[in-house]
C-alpha positions as a LaTeX table, in Angstrom:
\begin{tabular}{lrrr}
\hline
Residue & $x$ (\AA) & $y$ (\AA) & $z$ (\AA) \\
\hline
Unk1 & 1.59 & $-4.26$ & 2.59 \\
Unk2 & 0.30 & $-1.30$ & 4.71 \\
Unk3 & $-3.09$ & $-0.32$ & 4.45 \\
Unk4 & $-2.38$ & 3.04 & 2.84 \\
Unk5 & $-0.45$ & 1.08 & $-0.24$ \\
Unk6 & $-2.95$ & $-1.27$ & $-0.60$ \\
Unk7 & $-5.65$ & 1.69 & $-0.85$ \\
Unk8 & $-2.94$ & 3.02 & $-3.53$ \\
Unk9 & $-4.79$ & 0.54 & $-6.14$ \\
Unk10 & $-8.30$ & 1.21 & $-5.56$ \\
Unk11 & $-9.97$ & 2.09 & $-8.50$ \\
Unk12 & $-6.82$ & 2.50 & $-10.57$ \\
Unk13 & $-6.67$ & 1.30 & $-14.21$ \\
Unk14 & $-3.95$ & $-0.97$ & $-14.42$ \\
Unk15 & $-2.52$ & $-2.76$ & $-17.49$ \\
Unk16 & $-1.35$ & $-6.36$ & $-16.71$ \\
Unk17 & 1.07 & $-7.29$ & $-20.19$ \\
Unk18 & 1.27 & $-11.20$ & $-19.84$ \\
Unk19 & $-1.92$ & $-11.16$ & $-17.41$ \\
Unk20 & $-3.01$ & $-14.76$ & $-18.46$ \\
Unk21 & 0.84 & $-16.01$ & $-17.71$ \\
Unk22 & 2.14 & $-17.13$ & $-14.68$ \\
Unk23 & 2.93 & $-14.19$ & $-12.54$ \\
Unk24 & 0.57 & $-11.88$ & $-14.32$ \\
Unk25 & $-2.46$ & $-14.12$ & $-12.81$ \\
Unk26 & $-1.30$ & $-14.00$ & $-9.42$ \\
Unk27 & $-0.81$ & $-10.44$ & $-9.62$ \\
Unk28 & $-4.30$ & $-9.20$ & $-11.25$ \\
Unk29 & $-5.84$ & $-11.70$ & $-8.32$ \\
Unk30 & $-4.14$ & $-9.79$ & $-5.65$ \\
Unk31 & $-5.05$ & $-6.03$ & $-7.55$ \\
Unk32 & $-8.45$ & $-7.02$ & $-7.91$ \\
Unk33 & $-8.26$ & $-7.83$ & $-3.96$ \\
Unk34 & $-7.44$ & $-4.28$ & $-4.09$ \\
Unk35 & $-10.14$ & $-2.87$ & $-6.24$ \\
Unk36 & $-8.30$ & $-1.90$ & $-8.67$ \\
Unk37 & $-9.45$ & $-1.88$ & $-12.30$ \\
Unk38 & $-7.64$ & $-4.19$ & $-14.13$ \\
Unk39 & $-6.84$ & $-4.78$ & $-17.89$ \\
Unk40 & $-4.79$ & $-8.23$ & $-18.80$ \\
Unk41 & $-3.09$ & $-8.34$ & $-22.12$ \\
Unk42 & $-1.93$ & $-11.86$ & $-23.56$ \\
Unk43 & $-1.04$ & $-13.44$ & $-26.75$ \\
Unk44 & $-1.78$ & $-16.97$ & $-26.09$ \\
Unk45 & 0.99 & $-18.41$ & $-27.27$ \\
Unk46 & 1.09 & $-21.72$ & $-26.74$ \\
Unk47 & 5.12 & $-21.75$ & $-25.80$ \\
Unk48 & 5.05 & $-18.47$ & $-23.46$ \\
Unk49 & 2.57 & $-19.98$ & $-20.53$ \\
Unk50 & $-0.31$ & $-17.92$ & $-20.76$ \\
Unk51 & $-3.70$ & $-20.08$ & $-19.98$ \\
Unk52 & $-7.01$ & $-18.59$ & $-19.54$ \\
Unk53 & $-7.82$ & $-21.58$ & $-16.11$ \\
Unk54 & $-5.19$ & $-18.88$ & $-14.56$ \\
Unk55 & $-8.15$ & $-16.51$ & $-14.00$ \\
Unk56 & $-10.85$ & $-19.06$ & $-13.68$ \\
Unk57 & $-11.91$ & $-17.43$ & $-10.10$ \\
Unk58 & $-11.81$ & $-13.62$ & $-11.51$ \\
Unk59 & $-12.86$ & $-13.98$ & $-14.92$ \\
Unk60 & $-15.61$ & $-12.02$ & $-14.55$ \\
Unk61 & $-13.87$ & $-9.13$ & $-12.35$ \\
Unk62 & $-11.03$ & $-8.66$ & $-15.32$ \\
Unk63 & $-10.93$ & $-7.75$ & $-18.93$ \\
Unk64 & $-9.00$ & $-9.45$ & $-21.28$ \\
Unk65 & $-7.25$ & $-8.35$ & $-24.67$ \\
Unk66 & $-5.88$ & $-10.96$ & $-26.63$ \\
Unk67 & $-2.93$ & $-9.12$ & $-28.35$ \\
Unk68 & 0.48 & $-9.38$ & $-29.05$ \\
Unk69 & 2.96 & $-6.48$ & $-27.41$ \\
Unk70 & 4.35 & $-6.72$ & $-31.02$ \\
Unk71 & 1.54 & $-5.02$ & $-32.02$ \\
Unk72 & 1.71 & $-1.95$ & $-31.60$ \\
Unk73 & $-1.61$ & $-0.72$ & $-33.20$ \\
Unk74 & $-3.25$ & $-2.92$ & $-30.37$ \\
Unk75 & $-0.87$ & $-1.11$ & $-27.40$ \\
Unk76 & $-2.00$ & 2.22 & $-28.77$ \\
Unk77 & $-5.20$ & 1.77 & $-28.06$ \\
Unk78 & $-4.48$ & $-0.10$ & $-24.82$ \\
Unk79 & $-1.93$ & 2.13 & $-23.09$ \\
Unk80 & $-4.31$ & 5.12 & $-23.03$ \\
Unk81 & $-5.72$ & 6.04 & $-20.14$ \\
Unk82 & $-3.92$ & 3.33 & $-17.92$ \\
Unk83 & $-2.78$ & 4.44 & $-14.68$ \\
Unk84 & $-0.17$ & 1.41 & $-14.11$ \\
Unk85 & 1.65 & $-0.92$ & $-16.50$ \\
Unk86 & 3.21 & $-4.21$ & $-15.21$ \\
Unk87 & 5.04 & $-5.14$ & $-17.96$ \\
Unk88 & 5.52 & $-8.93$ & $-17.65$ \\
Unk89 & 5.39 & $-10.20$ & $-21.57$ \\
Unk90 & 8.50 & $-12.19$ & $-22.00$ \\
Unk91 & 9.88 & $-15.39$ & $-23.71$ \\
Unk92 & 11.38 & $-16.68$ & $-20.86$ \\
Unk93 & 12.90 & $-19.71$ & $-22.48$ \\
Unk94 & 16.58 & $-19.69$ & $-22.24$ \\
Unk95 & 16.92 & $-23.14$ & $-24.46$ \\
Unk96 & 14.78 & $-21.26$ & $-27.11$ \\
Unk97 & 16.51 & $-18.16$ & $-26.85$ \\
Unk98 & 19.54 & $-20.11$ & $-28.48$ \\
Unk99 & 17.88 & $-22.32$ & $-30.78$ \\
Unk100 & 15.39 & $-19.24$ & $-31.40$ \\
Unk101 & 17.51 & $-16.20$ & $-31.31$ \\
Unk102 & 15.20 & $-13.76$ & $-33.24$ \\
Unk103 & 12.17 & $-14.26$ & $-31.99$ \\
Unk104 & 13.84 & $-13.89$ & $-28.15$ \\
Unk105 & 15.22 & $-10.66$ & $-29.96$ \\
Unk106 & 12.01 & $-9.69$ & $-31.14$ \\
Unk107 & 9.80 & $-10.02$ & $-27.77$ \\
Unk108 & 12.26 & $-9.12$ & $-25.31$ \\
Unk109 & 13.69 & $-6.73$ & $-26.72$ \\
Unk110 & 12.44 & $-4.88$ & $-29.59$ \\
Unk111 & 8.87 & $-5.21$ & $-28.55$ \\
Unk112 & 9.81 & $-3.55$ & $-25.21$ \\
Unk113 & 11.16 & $-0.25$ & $-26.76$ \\
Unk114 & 7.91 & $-0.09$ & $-28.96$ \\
Unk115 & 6.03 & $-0.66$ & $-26.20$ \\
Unk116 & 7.88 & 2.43 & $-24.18$ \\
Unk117 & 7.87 & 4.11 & $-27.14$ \\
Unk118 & 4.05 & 3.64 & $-27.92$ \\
Unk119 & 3.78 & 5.15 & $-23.76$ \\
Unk120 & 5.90 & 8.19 & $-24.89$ \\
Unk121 & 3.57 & 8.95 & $-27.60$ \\
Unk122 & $-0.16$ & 8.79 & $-25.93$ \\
Unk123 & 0.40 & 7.96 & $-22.60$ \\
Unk124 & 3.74 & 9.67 & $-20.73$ \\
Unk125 & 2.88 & 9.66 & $-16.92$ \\
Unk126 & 1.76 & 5.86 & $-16.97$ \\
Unk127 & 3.43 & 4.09 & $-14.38$ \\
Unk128 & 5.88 & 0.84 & $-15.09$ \\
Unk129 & 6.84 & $-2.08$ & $-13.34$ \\
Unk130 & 8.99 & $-4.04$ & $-15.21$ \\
Unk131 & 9.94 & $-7.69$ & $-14.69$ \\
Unk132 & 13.19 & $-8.33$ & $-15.19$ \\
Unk133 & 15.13 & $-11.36$ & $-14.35$ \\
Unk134 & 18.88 & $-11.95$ & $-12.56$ \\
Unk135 & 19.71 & $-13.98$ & $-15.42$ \\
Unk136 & 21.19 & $-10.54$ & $-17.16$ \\
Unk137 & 24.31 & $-11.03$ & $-14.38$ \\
Unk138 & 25.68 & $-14.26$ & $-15.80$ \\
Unk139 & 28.07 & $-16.49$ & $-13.44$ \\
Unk140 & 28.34 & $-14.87$ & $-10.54$ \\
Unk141 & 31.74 & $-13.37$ & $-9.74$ \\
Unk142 & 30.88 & $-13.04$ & $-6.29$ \\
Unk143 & 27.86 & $-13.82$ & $-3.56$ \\
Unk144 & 25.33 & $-13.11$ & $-3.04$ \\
Unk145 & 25.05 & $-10.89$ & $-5.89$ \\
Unk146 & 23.96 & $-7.39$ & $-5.63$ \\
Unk147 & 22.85 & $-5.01$ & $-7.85$ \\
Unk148 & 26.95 & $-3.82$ & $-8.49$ \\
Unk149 & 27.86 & $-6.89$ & $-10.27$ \\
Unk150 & 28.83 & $-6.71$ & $-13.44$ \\
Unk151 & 26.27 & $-7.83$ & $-16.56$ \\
Unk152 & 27.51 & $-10.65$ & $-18.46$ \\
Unk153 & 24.78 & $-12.92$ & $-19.80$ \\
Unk154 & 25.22 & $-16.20$ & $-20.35$ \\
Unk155 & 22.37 & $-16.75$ & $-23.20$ \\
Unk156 & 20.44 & $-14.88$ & $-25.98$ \\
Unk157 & 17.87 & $-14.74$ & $-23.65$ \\
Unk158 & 19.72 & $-12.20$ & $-20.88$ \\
Unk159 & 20.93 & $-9.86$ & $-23.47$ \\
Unk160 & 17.62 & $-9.26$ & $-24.36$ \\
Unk161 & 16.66 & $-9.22$ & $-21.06$ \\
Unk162 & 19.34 & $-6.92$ & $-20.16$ \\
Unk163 & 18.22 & $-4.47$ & $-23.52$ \\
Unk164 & 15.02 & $-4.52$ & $-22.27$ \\
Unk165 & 15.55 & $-3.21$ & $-18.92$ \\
Unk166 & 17.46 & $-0.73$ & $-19.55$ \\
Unk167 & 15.11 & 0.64 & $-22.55$ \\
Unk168 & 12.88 & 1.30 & $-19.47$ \\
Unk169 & 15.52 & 3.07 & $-17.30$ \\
Unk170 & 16.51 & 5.26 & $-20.47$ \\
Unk171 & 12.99 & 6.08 & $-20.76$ \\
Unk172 & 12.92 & 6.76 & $-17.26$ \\
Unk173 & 15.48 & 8.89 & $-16.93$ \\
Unk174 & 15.27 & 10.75 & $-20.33$ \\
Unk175 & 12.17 & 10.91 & $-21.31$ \\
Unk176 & 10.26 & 11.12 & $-17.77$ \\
Unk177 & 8.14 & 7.81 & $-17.80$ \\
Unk178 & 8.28 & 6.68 & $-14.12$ \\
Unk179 & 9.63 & 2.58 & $-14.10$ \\
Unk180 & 11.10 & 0.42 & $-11.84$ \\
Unk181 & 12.72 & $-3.03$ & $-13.02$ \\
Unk182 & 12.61 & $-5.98$ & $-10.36$ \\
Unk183 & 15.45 & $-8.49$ & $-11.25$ \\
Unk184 & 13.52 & $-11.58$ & $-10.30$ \\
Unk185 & 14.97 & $-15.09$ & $-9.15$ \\
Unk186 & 13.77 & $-18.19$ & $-9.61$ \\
Unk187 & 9.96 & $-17.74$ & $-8.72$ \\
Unk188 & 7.79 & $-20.62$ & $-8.44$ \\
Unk189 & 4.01 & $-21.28$ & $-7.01$ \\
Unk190 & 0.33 & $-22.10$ & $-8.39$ \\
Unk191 & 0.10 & $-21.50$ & $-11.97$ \\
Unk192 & 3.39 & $-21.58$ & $-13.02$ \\
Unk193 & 4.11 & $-23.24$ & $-17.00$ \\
Unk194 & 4.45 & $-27.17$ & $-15.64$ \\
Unk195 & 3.64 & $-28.66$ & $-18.75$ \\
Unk196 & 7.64 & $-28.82$ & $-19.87$ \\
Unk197 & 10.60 & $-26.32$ & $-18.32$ \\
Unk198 & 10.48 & $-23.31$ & $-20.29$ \\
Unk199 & 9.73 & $-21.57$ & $-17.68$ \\
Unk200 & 11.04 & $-22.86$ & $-14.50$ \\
Unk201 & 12.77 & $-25.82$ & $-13.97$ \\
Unk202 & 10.53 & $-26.24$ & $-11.17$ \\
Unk203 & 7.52 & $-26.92$ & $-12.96$ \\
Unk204 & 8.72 & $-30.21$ & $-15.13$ \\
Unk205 & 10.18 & $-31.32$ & $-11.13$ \\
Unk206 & 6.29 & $-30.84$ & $-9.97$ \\
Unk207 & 4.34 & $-32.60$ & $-12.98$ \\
Unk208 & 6.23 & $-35.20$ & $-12.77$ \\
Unk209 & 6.30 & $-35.81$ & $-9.47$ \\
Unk210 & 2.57 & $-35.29$ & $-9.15$ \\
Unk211 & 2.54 & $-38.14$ & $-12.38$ \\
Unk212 & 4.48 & $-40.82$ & $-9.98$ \\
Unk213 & 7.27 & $-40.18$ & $-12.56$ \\
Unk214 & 11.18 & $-39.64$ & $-11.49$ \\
Unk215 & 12.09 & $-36.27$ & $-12.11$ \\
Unk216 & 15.76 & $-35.04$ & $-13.25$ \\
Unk217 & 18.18 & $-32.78$ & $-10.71$ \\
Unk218 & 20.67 & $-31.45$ & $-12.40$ \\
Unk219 & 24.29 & $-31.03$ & $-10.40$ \\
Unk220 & 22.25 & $-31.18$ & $-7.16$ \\
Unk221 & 24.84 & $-28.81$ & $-5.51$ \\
Unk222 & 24.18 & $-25.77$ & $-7.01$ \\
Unk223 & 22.72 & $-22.83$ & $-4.68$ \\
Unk224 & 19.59 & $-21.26$ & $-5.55$ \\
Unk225 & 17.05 & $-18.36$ & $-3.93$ \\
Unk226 & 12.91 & $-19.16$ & $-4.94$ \\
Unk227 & 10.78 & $-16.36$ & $-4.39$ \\
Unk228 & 7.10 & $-17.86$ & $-3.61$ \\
Unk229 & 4.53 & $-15.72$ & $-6.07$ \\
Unk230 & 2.98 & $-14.06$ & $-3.49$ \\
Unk231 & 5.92 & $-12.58$ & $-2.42$ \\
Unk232 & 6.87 & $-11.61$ & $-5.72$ \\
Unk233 & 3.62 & $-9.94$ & $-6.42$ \\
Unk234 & 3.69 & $-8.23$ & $-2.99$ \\
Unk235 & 6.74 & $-6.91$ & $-3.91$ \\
Unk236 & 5.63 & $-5.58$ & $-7.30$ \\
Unk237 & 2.86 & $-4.18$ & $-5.68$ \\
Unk238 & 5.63 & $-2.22$ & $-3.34$ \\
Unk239 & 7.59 & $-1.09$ & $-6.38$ \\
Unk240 & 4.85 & 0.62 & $-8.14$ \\
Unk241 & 2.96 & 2.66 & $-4.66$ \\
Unk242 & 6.39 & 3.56 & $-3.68$ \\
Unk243 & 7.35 & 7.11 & $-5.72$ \\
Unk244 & 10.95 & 6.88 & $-4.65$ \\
Unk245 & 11.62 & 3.64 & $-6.12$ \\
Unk246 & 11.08 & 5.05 & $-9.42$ \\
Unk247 & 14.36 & 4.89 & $-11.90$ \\
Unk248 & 16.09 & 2.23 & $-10.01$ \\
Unk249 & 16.67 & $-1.40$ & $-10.40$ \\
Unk250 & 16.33 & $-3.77$ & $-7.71$ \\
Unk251 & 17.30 & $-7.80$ & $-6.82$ \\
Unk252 & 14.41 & $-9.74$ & $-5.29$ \\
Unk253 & 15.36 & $-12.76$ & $-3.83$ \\
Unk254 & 13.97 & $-15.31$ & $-1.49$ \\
Unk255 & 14.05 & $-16.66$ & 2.87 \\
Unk256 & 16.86 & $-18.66$ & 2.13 \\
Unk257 & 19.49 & $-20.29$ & 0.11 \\
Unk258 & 19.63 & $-23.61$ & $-1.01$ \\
Unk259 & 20.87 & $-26.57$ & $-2.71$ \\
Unk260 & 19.26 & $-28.38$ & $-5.89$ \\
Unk261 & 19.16 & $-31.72$ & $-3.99$ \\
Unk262 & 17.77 & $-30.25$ & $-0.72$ \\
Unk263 & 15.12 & $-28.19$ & $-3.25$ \\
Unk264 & 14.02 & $-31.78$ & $-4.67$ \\
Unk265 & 14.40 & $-33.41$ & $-1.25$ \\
Unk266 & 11.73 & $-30.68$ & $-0.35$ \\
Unk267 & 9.57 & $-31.36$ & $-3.08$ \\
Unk268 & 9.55 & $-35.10$ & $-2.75$ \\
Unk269 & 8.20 & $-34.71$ & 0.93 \\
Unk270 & 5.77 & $-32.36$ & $-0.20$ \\
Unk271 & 4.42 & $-34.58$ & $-2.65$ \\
Unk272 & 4.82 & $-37.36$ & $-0.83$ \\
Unk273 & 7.72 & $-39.01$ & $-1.51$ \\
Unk274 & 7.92 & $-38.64$ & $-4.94$ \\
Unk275 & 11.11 & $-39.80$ & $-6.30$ \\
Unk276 & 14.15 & $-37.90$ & $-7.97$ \\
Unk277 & 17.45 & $-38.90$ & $-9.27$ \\
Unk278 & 20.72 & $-36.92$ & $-9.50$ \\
Unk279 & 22.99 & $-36.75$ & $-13.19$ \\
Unk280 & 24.94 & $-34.75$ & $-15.00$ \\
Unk281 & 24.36 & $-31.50$ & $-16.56$ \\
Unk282 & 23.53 & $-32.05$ & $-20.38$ \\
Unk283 & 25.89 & $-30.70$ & $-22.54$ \\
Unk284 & 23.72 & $-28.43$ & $-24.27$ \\
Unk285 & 22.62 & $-26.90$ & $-21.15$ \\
Unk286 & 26.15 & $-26.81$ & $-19.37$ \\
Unk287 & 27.54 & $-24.06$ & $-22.24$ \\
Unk288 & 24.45 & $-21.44$ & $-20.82$ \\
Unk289 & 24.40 & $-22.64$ & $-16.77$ \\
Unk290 & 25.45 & $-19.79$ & $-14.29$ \\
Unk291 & 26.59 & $-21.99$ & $-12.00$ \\
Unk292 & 25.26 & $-20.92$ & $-7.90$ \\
Unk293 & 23.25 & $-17.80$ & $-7.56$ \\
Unk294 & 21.62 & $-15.98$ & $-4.63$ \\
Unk295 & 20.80 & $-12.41$ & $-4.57$ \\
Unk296 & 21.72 & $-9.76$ & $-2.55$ \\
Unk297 & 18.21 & $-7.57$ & $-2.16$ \\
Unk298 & 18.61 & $-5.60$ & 0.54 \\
Unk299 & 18.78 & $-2.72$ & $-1.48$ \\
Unk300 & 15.07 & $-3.34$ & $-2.17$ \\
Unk301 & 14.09 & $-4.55$ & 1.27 \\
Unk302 & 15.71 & $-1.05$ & 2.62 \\
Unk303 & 13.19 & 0.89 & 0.66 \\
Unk304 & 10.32 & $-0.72$ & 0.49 \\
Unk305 & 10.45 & $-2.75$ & 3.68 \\
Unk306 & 8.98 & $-5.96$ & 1.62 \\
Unk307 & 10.38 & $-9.70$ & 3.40 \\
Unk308 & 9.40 & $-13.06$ & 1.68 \\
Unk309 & 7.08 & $-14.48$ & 3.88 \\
Unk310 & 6.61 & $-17.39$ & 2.01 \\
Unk311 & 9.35 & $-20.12$ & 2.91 \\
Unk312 & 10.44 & $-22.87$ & 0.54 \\
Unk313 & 9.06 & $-25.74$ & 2.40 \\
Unk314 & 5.61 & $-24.26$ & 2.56 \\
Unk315 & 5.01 & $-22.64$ & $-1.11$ \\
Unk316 & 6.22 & $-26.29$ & $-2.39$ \\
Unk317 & 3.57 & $-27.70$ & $-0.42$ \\
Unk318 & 0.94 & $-24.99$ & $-1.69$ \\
Unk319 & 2.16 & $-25.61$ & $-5.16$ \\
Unk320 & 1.75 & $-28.92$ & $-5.06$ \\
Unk321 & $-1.86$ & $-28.77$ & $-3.58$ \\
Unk322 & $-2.97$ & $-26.80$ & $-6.66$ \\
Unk323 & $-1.79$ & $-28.59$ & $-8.71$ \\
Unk324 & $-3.11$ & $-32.01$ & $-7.47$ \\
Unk325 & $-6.74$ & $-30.17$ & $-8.05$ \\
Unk326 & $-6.09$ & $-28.48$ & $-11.13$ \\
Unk327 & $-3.51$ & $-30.68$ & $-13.12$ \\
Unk328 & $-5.81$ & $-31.51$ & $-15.89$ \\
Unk329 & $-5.99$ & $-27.56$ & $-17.11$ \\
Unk330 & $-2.07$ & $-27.48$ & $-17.10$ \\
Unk331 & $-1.04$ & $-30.29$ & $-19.13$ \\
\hline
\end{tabular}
């Protein structure tokens, strides 16, 4: 990030909704970096990843609201005066989206428009970056993917997705509120949810391979793009100090694409020779699977000029360090 979009930040009061989850930690880390003036809102919901160790070095630089974006008393209050909103609240579950369907319904989607909604009313020139997630597109007809394809989700979980990021671009585009939505991939890095998969496959591979357990690969053939979380918050950071990105929607992807097996092949060597083995899909997770993905971002790239510079090798082997000194707090 240049200089003059970092100093974008400084002193800006910025509204962080899932700030205690995975990404939302990573990212009030790097604003505070920035001097910004930052505001996390979480529910603590034990199933959604939010954990209060993920802001054990900034606790005191940060405040925290513990509040629900279904509340919309609570946002009312909280949206006022904000400068910036990354909106990152999400159940991200897509096994819970179908034995869940409601509440998936109720947090990715209707909670979003109240939230917009709640921004129209008291505060109309906040700023939004919205995370959004390239599981909206479905099996790929094509690859890599770009932001073209058609939107066919395969789960409850992308059609809220999918409701939810648009609600943003209609608000954008009708009423005025300036958002962005960042279609993310599969990101992955220091506190990510490990304790089972609902939020990245990735982290159930990494506790148990820090355990000296087996862990699971799925297929093993399937093609994949990981964004590191520093990239990822980098390139939120780009999305909201860039003006002209402002009513579009935008892939981020990763360095590189690769297989399931070489992904686990990585981690093993990372965590020194941990052990995997290959089977079968389950058939419960087969009916929602998109198959291979990789994303076309150069649409995104092209405006902002953000790379990954984080390859896959290397934020496995950071991911794994943290973990091996903070495992206790994410268990």
């Amino acid at each position: 990030m240049q200089s003059s979009e970092g100093s974008f930040f400084r002193g800006r009061e910025v509204l962080i909704t899932g700030g205690l989850g995975f990404i939302g930690s990573n990212l009030a880390g790097r604003l505070v970096e920035l001097g910004a003036r930052v505001t996390l809102i979480d529910s603590l919901i034990p199933e959604y990843g939010g954990n209060l160790h993920n802001i054990a070095g900034i606790r005191e630089r940060v405040r925290v609201n513990i509040s629900d974006v279904r509340d919309t008393h609570s946002l009312r209050y909280l949206v006022q005066g904000a400068e910036l909103l990354f909106n990152l609240a999400g159940q991200t579950s897509h096994m819970d989206s179908m034995t869940d369907p409601l509440t998936d319904l109720e947090i990715n989607c209707a909670a979003q428009l109240r939230l917009l909604e709640t921004c129209r009313l008291y505060n109309p020139k906040i700023r939004i970056v919205f995370a959004s997630t390239r599981q909206i597109y479905g099996r790929p007809d094509y690859l890599p993917v770009d932001e073209r394809h058609l939107l066919r989700p395969t789960d409850v979980n992308g059609i809220n997705k999918m409701a939810g990021e648009w609600y943003h671009i209609l608000y954008n585009n009708v009423y005025g509120i300036p958002a962005v939505a960042l279609r993310l991939t599969n990101t992955y890095g220091p506190r990510m949810r490990i304790k089972d998969a609902r939020q990245t496959f990735l982290g159930i591979w990494v506790r148990l391979a820090l355990e000296g357990k087996p862990f699971e690969v799925w297929g093993g053939e399937q093609l994949r793009d990981f964004t590191y979380v520093d990239d990822c918050v980098e390139a939120m950071l780009l999305a909201a100090a860039r003006p002209e990105s402002t009513g579009h929607v935008y892939n981020l992807g990763g360095d590189s694409v690769v297989s399931l097996k070489d992904t686990a092949e990585l981690l093993s060597r990372a965590a020194g020779g941990a052990e995997y083995r290959l089977r079968e899909f389950p058939a419960e997770r087969k009916r929602i699977d998109i198959g291979d993905y990789y994303a076309d971002d150069s649409a995104f790239r092209s405006a902002t000029g953000w790379q990954p510079s984080v390859p896959l090798a290397e934020g496995l082997r950071r991911t794994v360090d943290f973990y091996r000194e903070n495992l206790a707090h994410y268990l």
